[in-house]
C-alpha positions, 0 to 999 in steps of 0.5 A: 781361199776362193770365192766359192768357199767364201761364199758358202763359208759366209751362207753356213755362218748366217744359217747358223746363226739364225737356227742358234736364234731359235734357243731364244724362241724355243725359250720364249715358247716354253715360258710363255706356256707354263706358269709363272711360278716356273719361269726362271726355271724354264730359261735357266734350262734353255740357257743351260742346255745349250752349254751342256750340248755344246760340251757333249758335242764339241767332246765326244759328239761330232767324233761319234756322228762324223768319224769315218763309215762304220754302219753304227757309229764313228769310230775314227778321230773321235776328239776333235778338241787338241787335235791339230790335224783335222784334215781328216775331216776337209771331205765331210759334208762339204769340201767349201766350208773350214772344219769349225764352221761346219762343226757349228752348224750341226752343233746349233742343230744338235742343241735344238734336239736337247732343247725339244726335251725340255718344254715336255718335262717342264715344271717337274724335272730336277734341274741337275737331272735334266743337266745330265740327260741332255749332256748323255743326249747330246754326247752319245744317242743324238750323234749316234742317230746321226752317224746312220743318217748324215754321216755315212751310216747304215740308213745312209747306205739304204737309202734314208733321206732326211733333208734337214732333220726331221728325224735326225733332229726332231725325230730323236728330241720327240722320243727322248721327250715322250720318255722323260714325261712317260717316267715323270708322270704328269703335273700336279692338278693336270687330272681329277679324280675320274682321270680327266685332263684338266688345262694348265695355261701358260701365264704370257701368251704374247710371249708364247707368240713372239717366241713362234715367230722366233722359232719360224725366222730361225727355220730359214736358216734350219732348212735352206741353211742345210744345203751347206752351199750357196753355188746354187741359189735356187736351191736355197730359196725354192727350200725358203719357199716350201718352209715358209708354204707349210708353216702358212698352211698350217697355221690355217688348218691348225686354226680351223681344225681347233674352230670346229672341234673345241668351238674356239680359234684355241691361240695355243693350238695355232702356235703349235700347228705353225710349228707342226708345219715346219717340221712338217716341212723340214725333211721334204723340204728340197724333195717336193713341189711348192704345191706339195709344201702346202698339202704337207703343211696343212696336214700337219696342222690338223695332226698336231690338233689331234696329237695334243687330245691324244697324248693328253687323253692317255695321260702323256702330261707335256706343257707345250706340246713336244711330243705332237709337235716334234714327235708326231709331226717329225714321223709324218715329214719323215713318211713324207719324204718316201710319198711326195718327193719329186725327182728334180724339183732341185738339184737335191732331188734324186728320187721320186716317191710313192706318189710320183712313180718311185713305188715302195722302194723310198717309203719302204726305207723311210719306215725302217729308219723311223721304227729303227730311229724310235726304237732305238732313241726312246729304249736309250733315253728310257734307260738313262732317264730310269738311272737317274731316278734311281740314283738322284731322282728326276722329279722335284718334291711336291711341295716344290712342284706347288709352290713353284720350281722358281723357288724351291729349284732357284731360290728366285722368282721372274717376276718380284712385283713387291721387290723392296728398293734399297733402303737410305741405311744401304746406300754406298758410303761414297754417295754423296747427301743431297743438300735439301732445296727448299726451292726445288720440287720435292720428289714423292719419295724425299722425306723433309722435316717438319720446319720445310713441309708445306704448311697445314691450316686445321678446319676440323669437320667433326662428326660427319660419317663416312663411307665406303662403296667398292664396285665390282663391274665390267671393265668396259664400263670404267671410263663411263663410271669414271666420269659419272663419279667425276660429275658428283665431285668424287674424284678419290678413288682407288681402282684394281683389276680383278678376276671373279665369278659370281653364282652364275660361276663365269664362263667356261673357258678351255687351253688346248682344247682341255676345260680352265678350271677357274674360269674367272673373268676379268672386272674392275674394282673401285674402292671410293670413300664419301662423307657430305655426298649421300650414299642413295645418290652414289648408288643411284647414280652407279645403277644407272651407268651398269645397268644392262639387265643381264647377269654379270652387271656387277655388285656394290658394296657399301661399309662403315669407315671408323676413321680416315687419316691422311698421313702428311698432315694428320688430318682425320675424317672428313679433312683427310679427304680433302684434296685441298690444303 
């Protein structure tokens, strides 16, 4: 093997790598963004779909997208799986890398183009009805699409440029999302009576943001890894730095544009405007100027700020974004290419376009694939989308959807907070019984017997009443009321975080620039039980640490307590609340 192959061998490997990384991200974006109670369902789909495009692909997919130059699809060597001889295959591509490893490369890519669906019809599709619509995607329609553009197709022969997939593979999972969440309908709650689009939040922005970051790592080895060559390097990173200029861009004018428009730096809106820049990006990447880059990039941000309005203004319900992402922007890079590409900005670039004295002749051509490509790609996954709801129907039961597709589709939840251990009746037989160490100290879970516990001396105080006081007050003020209640000698508390509004009915809060319905605000609850310490001289002293003379100081609850006892001693009352023994 020559260097050259090595070389390129070893680039393709990484790329590949990292754009099959992007599952993680795609995951930890689309979990972070829906509601708790659909977490196990969401990465159960990014785990799943992977698999099933892979089979797709690996059975029937590469054949149809690779084999040979018919106009409309591959109709040579269709199955690669137990053919020995793929050397019809050496020229495809590229010439430097073996057959399997460029096999994977357009494999990972083609698993990002089902995984795009996935985040649109989330928290309501059947998961066995997304298993086969994935499978359906990835064995025929995607390479399809594919056939006319990479692999020597009839947009191909016209002229079509798509560098790395901004309609090949954003493009095509945008249109298959627009028609999954079109014939699924939106989410429960997600309108009111007058046809108002209510927010949803996601439960875990932080993971929302750590799988942007992901996704925005994975694009390093999406674009630059699609030169499927490392003999010119900068080739490889003049497209690093167009990628990376767009997502910047972006993430500015994504920010900006939700500051101005919904009166707050929306996070949701930044996340998804860092990914409208890279795929923005992705079909221009090695076609345009770094400056070019950033006007792309910019303008995709503000885009998918609208886009998201939009499809939610006309009742188009998806959870995180797909459509204005992937869609939306997929369309513009793809019409980018045929305004701004550059003639010899790389190696790549053989054409100029509108902007750079190339005439219509390129954006003309790049319009013909996109209205070919959608019309096609939405009217296919429509139809299969439609003969699974009529055959074993798409979406879950309602009681389903409310309680959580973690449950009803899983019979599983992501996060069992009240999960019982194992219980002493349930342990191994081949576990061996810990002989008590009366010198020893005890674990707060052991249980001794009455002969080893710590000895208790009775000093009843009968009589004295007792009282409870719950507080609800800002979080902020905790550790200044802490230590108050510290100085009056109340060091047993008991304290909660909490979400509530009063009259005033919190303040309104907005995801995605839809109004929260809630709108709760966090406090802190302490709940303190005192018997000799009056309660005027509690209340006072809580008074003057809250107090701001604004709305949302917070409230004091004061309750008779019938007894207390503590349970190692048996102690009642006042004794009970000794801390002493």
């Amino acid at each position: 093997m020559s260097t050259t192959m090595i070389i390129d061998t070893i680039w393709v490997f990484l790329a590949a790598i990292l754009v099959f990384f992007m599952n993680l991200g795609f995951a930890a974006v689309e979990a972070g963004f829906a509601r708790s109670k659909n977490t196990v369902n969401i990465l159960s789909k990014n785990f799943i779909v992977f698999a099933v495009s892979s089979l797709g692909f690996m059975l029937l997919g590469w054949g149809l997208m690779f084999g040979g130059d018919n106009p409309f699809i591959g109709t040579q060597h269709l199955f690669v799986l137990g053919n020995a001889d793929l050397s019809f295959y050496d020229g495809t591509l590229t010439s430097n890398v073996p057959f399997w490893g460029k096999f994977f490369f357009q494999l990972v890519f083609c698993g990002t183009a089902a995984t795009i669906v996935s985040g649109a019809v989330a928290e309501r599709v059947k998961y066995i009805s997304f298993i086969i619509f994935s499978f359906v995607l990835t064995l025929f329609i995607y390479p399809v699409v594919g056939h006319w553009v990479w692999g020597g197709g009839w947009l191909a022969d016209l002229g079509f440029m798509d560098f790395a997939g901004d309609t090949v593979v954003h493009s095509v999972g945008g249109w298959a999302a627009l028609a999954g969440a079109l014939i699924l309908g939106p989410r429960i709650g997600k309108y009111d009576k007058k046809g108002k689009a209510k927010a949803i939040p996601g439960h875990n922005m932080s993971l929302a943001v750590i799988g942007l970051f992901v996704l925005w790592l994975g694009w390093f080895g999406f674009n630059p890894g699609s030169t499927m060559s490392f003999q010119n390097p900068s080739d490889v990173v003049y497209i690093l730095m167009t990628t990376n200029t767009a997502a910047i861009a972006a993430v500015l004018t994504s920010t900006a544009t939700a500051w101005i428009f919904l009166g707050k730096p929306d996070l949701g809106m930044t996340i998804n405007g860092c990914l409208a820049g890279l795929v923005g990006i992705t079909g221009s990447c090695a076609y345009v100027s770094i400056e070019i880059s950033l006007l792309i990039g910019a303008v995709a941000g503000i885009l998918v700020v609208f886009a998201v309005l939009f499809f939610d203004r006309i009742k188009i319900d998806d959870p995180v974004g797909a459509t204005s992402v992937h869609l939306g922007c997929g369309v513009f890079g793809t019409l980018c290419v045929g305004l701004f590409s550059k003639e010899g900005v790389t190696s790549l670039s053989t054409k100029n376009g509108l902007f750079y004295g190339g005439g219509f002749e390129l954006l003309g051509v790049q319009i013909i694939g996109i209205v070919a490509v959608g019309a096609f790609v939405f009217g296919a996954s429509a139809l299969v989308w439609l003969v699974i709801k009529k055959t074993i129907g798409i979406r879950v039961t309602r009681e389903e959807e409310i309680a959580g597709l973690d449950i009803g589709e899983h019979g599983n939840v992501a996060y069992p907070d009240f999960a019982p251990v194992a219980s002493e009746s349930e342990l191994p037989s081949n576990i061996e019984t810990i002989k008590l160490d009366k010198t020893a100290p005890m674990a707060a879970t052991d249980t001794v017997s009455e002969d080893v516990a710590i000895p208790v001396v009775h000093k009843e105080h009968a009589g004295a009443k007792l009282t409870k006081v719950t507080i609800i007050a800002n979080q902020t003020k905790f550790a200044e009321l802490q230590d108050a209640l510290d100085t009056l000698g109340i060091t047993g508390l008991t304290v909660t975080n909490v979400f509530g509004h009063g009259m005033q009915k919190g303040h309104q809060t907005y995801f995605r620039g839809a109004p929260v319905d809630t709108r709760l605000l966090p406090k802190v609850k302490i709940d303190v039980v005192i018997c000799k310490i009056p309660t005027k001289t509690l209340v006072d002293t809580i008074q003057k640490i809250l107090y701001t003379g604004k709305i949302g100081d917070g409230k004091i609850f004061i309750y008779d307590v019938e007894d207390v006892i503590k349970i190692r001693t048996n102690e009642h009352g006042y004794d009970a609340l000794q801390d002493e023994d």
